[in-house]
Backbone as CSV, one residue per row, in Angstrom:
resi,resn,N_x,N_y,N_z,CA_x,CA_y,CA_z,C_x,C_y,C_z
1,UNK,-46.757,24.061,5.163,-46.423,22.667,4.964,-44.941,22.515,4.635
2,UNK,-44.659,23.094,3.517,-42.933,23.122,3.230,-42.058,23.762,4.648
3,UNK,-42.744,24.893,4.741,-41.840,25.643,6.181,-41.811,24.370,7.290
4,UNK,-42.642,23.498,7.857,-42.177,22.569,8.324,-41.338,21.499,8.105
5,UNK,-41.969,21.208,7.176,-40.911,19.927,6.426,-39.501,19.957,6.561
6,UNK,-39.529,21.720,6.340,-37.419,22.507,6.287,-37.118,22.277,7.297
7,UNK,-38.261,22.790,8.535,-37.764,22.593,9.534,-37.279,21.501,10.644
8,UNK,-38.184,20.108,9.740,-38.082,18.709,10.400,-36.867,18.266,9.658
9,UNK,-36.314,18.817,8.700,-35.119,18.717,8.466,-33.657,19.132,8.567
10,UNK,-33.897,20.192,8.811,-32.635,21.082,9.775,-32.514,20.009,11.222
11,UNK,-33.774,19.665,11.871,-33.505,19.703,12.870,-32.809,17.940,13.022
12,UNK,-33.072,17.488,12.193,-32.694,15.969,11.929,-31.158,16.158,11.331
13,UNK,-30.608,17.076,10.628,-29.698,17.633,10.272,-28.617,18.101,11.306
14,UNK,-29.163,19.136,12.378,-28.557,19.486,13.205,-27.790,17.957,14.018
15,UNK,-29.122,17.215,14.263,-29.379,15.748,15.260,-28.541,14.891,14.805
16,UNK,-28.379,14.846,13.613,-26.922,13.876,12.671,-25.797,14.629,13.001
17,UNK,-25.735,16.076,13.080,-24.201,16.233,13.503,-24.380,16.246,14.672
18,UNK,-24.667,16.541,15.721,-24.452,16.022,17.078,-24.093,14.790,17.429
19,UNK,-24.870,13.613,16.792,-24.413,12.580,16.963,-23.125,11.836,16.428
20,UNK,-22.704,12.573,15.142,-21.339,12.242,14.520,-20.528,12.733,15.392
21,UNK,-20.476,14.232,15.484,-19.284,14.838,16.463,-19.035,14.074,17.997
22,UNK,-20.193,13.554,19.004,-20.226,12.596,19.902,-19.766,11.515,19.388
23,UNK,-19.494,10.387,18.416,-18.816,9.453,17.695,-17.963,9.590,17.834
24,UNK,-17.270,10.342,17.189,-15.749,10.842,16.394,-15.127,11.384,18.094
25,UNK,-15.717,11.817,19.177,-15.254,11.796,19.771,-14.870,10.754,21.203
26,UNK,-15.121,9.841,20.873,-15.355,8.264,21.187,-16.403,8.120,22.451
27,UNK,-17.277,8.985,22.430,-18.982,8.713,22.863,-19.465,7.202,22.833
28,UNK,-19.074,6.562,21.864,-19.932,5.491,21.327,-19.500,4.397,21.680
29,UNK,-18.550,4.713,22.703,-17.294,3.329,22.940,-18.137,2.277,23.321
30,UNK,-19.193,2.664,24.002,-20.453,1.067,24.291,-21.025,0.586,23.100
31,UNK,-21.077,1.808,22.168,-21.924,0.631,21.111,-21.041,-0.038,20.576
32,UNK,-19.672,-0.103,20.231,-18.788,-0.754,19.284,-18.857,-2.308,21.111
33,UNK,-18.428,-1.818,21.934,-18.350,-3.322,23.000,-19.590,-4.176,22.760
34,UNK,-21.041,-3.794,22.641,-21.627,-4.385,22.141,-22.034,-5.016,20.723
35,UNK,-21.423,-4.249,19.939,-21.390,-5.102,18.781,-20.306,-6.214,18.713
36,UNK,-19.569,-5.835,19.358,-17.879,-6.888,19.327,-18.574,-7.953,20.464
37,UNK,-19.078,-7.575,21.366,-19.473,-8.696,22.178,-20.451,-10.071,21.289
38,UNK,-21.537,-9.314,21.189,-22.364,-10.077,19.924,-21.637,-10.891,18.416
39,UNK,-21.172,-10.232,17.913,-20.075,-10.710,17.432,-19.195,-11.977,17.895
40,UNK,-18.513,-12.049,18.872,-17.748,-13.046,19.863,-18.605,-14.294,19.711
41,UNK,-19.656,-13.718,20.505,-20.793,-14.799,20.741,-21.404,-15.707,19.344
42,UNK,-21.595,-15.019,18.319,-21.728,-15.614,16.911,-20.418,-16.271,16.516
43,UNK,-19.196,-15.922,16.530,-18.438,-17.306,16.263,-17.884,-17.893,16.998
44,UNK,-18.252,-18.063,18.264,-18.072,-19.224,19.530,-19.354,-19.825,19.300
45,UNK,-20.164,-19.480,18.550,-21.669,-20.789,18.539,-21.766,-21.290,17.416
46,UNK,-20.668,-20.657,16.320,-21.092,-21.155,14.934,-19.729,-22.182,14.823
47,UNK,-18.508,-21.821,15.693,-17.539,-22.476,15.739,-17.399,-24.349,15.112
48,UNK,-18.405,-24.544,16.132,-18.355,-26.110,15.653,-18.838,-26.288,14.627
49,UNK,-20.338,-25.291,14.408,-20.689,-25.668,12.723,-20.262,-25.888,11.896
50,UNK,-19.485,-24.712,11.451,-17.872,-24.422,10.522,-17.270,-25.527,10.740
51,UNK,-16.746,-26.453,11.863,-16.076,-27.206,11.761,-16.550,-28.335,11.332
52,UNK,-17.844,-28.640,11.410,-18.498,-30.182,11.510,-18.709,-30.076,9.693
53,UNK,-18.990,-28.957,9.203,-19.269,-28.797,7.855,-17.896,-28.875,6.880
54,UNK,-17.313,-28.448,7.521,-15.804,-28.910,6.837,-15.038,-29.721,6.946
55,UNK,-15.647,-30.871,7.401,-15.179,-32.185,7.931,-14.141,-32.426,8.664
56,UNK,-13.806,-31.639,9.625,-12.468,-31.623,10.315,-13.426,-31.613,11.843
57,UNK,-13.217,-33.696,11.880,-13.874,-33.516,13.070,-13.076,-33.938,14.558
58,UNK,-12.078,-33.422,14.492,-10.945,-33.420,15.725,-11.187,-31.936,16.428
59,UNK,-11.485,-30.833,15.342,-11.914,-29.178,15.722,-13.356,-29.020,16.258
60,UNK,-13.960,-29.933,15.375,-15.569,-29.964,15.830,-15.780,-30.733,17.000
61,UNK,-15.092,-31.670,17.609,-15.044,-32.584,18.739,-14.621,-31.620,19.848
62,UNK,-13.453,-30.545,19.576,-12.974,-29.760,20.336,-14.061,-28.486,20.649
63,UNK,-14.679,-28.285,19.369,-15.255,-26.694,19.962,-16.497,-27.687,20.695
64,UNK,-17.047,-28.526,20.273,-18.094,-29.158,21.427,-18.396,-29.652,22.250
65,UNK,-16.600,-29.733,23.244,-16.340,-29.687,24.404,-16.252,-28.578,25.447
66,UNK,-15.786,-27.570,24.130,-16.317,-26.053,24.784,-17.136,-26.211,25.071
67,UNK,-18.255,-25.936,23.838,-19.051,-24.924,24.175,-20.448,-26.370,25.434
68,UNK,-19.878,-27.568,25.872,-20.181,-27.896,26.528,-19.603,-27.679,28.033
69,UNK,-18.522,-27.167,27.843,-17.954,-26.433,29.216,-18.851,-25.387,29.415
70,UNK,-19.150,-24.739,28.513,-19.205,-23.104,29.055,-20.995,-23.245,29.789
71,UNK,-21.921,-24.301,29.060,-23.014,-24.681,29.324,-23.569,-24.836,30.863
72,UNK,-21.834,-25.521,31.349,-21.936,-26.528,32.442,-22.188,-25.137,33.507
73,UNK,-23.088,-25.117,34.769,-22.750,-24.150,35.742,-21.845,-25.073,36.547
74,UNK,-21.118,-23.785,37.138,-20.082,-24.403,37.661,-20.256,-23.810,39.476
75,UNK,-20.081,-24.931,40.045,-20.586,-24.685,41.593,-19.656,-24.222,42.156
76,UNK,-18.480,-23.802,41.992,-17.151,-23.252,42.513,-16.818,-22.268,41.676
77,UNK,-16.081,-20.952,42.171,-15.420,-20.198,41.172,-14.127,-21.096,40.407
78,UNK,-13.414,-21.512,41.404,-12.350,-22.747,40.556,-12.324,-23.222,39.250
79,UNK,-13.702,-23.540,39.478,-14.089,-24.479,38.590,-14.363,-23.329,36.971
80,UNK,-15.366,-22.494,37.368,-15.453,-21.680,36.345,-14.193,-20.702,35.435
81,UNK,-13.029,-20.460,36.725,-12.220,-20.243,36.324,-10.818,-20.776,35.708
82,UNK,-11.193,-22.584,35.631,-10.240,-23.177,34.853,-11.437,-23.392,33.298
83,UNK,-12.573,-23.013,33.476,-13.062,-22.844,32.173,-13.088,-22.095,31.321
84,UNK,-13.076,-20.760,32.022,-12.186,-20.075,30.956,-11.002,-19.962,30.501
85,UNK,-9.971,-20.772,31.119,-8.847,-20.010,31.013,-8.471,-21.604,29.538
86,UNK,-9.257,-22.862,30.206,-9.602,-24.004,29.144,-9.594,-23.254,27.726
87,UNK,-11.054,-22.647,28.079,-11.214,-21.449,26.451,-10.337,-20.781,25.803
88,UNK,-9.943,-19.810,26.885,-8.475,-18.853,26.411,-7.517,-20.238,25.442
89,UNK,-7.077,-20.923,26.341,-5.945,-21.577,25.639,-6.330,-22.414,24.271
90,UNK,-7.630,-22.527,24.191,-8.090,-23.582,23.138,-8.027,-22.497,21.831
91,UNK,-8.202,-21.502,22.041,-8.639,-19.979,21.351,-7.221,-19.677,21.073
92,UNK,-6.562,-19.900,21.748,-5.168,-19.620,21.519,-4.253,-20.413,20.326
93,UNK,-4.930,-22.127,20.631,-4.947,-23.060,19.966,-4.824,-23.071,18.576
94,UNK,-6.119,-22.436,18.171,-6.334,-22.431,17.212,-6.160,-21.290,16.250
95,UNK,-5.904,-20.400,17.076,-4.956,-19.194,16.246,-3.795,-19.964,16.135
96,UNK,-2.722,-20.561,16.607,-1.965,-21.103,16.251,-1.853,-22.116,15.060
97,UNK,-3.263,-22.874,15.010,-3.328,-23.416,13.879,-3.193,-22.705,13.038
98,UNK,-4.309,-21.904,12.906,-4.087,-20.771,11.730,-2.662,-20.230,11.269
99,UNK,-1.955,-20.099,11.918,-0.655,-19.609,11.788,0.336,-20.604,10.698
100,UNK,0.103,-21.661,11.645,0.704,-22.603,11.046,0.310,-23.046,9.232
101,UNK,-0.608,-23.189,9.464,-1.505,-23.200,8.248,-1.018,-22.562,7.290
102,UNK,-1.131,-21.044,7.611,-0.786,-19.799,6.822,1.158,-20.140,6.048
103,UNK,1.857,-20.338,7.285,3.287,-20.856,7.316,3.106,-21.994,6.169
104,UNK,2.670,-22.706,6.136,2.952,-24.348,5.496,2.712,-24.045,4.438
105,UNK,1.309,-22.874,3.849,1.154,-22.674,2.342,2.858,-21.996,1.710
106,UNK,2.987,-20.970,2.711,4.104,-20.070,2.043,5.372,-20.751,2.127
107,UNK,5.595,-22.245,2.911,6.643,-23.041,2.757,6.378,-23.687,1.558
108,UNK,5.044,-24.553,1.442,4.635,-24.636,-0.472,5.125,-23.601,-1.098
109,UNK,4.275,-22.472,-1.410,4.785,-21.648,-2.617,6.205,-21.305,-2.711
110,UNK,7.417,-21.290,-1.570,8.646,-21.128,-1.372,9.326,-22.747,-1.842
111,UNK,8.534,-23.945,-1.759,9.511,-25.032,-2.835,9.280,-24.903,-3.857
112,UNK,8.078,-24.457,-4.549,7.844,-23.868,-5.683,8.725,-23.392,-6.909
113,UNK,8.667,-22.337,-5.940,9.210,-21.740,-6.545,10.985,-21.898,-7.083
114,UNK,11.487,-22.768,-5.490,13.185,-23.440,-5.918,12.923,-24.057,-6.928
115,UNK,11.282,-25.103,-7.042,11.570,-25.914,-8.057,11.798,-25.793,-9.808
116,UNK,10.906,-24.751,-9.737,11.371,-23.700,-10.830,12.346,-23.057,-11.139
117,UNK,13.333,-22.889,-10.498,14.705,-22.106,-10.441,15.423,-23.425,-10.710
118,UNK,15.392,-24.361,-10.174,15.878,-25.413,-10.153,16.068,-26.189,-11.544
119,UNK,14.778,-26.686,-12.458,14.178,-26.314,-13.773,14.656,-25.759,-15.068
120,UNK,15.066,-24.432,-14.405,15.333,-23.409,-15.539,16.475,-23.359,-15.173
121,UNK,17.631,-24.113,-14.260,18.856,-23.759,-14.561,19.214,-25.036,-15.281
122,UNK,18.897,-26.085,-15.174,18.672,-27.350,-16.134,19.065,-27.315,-17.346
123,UNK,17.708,-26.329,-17.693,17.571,-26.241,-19.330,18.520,-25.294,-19.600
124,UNK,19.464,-24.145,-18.760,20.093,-23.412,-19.277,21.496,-23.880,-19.360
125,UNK,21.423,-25.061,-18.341,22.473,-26.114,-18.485,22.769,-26.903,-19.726
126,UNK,21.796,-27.426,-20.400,21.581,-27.977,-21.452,21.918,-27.161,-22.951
127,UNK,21.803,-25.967,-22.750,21.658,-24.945,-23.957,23.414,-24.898,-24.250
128,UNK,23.800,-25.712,-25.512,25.220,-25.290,-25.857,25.611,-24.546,-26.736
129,UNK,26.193,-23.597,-26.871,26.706,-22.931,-27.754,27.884,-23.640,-28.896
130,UNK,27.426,-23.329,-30.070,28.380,-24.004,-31.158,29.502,-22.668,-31.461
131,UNK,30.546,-23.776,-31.326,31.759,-22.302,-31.514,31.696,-21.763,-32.944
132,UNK,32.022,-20.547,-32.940,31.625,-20.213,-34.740,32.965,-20.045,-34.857
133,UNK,33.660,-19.750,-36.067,34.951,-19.428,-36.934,34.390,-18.384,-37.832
134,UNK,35.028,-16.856,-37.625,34.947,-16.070,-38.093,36.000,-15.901,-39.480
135,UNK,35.834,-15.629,-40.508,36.314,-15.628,-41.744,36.806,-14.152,-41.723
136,UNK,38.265,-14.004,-41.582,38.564,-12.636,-41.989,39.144,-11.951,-42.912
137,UNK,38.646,-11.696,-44.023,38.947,-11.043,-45.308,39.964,-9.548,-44.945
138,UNK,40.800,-10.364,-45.562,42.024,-8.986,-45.649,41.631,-7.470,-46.208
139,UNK,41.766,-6.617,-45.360,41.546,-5.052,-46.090,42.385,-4.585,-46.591
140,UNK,42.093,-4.069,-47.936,43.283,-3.487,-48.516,44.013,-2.354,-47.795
141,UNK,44.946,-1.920,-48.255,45.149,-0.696,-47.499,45.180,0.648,-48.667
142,UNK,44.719,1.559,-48.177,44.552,2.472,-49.122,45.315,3.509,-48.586
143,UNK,45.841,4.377,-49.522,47.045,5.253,-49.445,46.168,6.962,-49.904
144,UNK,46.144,7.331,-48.679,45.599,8.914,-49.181,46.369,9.857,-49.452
145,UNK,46.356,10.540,-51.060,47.002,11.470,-50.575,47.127,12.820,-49.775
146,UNK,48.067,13.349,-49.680,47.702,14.486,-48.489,47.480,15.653,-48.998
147,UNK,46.549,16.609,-48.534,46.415,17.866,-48.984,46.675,19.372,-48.042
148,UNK,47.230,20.048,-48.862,47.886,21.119,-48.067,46.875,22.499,-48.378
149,UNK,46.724,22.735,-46.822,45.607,24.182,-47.256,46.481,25.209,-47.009
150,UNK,46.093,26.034,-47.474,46.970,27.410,-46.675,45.765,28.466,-46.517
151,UNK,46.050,28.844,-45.326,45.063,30.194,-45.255,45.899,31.245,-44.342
152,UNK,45.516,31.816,-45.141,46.062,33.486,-45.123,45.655,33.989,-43.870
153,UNK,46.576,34.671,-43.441,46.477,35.464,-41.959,46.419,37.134,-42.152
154,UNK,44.994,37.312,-41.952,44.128,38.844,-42.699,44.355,39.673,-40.944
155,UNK,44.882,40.900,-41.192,45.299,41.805,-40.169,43.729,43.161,-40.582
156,UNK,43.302,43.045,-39.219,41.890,43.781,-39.699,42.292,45.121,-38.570
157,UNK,42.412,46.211,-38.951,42.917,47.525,-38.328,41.631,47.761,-36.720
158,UNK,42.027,48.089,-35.983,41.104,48.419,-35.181,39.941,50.011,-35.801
159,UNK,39.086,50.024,-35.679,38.231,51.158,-36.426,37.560,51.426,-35.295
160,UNK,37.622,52.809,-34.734,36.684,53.567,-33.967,35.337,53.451,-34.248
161,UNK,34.380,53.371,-33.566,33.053,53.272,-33.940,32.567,55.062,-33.404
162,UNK,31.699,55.423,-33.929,31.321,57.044,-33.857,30.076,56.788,-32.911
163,UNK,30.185,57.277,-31.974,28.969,57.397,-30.725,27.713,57.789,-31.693
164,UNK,26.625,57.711,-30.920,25.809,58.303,-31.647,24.995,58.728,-30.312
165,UNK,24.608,60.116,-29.876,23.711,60.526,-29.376,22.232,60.722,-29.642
166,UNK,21.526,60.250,-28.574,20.168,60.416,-28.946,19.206,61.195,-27.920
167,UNK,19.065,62.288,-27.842,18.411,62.715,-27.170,17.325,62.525,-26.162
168,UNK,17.088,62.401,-24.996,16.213,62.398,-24.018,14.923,62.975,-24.126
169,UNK,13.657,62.788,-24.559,12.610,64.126,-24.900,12.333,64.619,-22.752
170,UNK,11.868,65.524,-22.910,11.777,66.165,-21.758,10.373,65.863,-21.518
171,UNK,9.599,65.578,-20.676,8.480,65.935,-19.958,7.734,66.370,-18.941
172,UNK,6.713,67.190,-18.932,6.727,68.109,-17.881,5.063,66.981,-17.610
173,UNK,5.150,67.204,-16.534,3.954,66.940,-15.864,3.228,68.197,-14.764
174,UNK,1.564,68.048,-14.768,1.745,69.264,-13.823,0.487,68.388,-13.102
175,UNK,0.608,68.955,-11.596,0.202,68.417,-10.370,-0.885,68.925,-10.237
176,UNK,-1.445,68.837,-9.189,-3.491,69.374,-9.174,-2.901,70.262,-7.628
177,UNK,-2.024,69.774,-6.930,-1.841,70.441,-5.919,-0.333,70.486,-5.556
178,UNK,0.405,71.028,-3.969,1.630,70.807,-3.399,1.355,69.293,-3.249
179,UNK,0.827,68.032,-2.928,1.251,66.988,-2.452,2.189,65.827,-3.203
180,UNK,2.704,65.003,-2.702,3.299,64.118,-3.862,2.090,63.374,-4.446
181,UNK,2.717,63.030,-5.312,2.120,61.898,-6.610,2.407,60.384,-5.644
């Protein structure tokens, strides 16, 4: 019972790295197109929702002209192909909004912030300094007298120092055979 179990697990083991190493080596490139496709499709249908719920109904008027284009069959390629390209640019559109959007906050937080600089040079405008008058008390002057050292100039003989030998002890070592150590 256990000897199987190990073995339904090695082999599920083995089966996980096969399938990682096929991943990692971009094997899987269809499953990520299908998730990104699906994906696409969820916010091109939720598009107007988002918009109709956030009361911005110039975006919601717009995505439900889409997604009433895309509905429409179209009896000509012409025709289908100024509908997408309708899409493309509307898609384009509205990344641009976004942009803009993004721009207009950071033009807010950038008057902001002058206005604050603006503010604080005000008040640093305002801040006066009172001139002070320093009181300066005369120092006496004090008179040191001077003192004279003398030091003696000591002549120290040069003195031989006496070697001192110390002997080397000798040691003999002895070998087990002719080879080196």
């Amino acid at each position: 019972m256990k000897s199987t179990q190990a073995w339904g697990w090695l082999a599920a083991g083995v089966l996980a790295l096969g399938l990682n190493g096929f991943y990692q080596d971009g094997g899987a490139a269809w499953a990520h197109r299908v998730v990104d496709e699906a994906v696409a499709r969820m916010v091109d249908r939720s598009g107007a929702v988002l918009a109709f719920a956030t009361g911005r109904v110039d975006q919601f008027a717009e995505k439900a002209n889409i997604v009433a284009a895309q509905n429409e069959t179209a009896s000509c390629r012409f025709a289908s192909a100024m509908a997408r390209f309708q899409t493309k640019v509307a898609r384009t559109q509205g990344g641009m909004a976004q942009f803009e959007a993004i721009s207009a906050r950071q033009e807010a937080a950038l008057a902001q912030l002058e206005a604050n600089r603006a503010r604080i040079e005000v008040q640093v405008a305002r801040v006066r300094i009172a001139p002070v008058a320093f009181h300066m008390a005369p120092t006496p002057v004090v008179a040191c007298p001077r003192v004279r050292v003398n030091v003696p100039r000591v002549n120290v003989p040069m003195v031989r120092v006496p070697r001192v030998k110390i002997p080397a002890p000798v040691v003999h070592v002895e070998t087990l055979g002719s080879e080196p150590i």
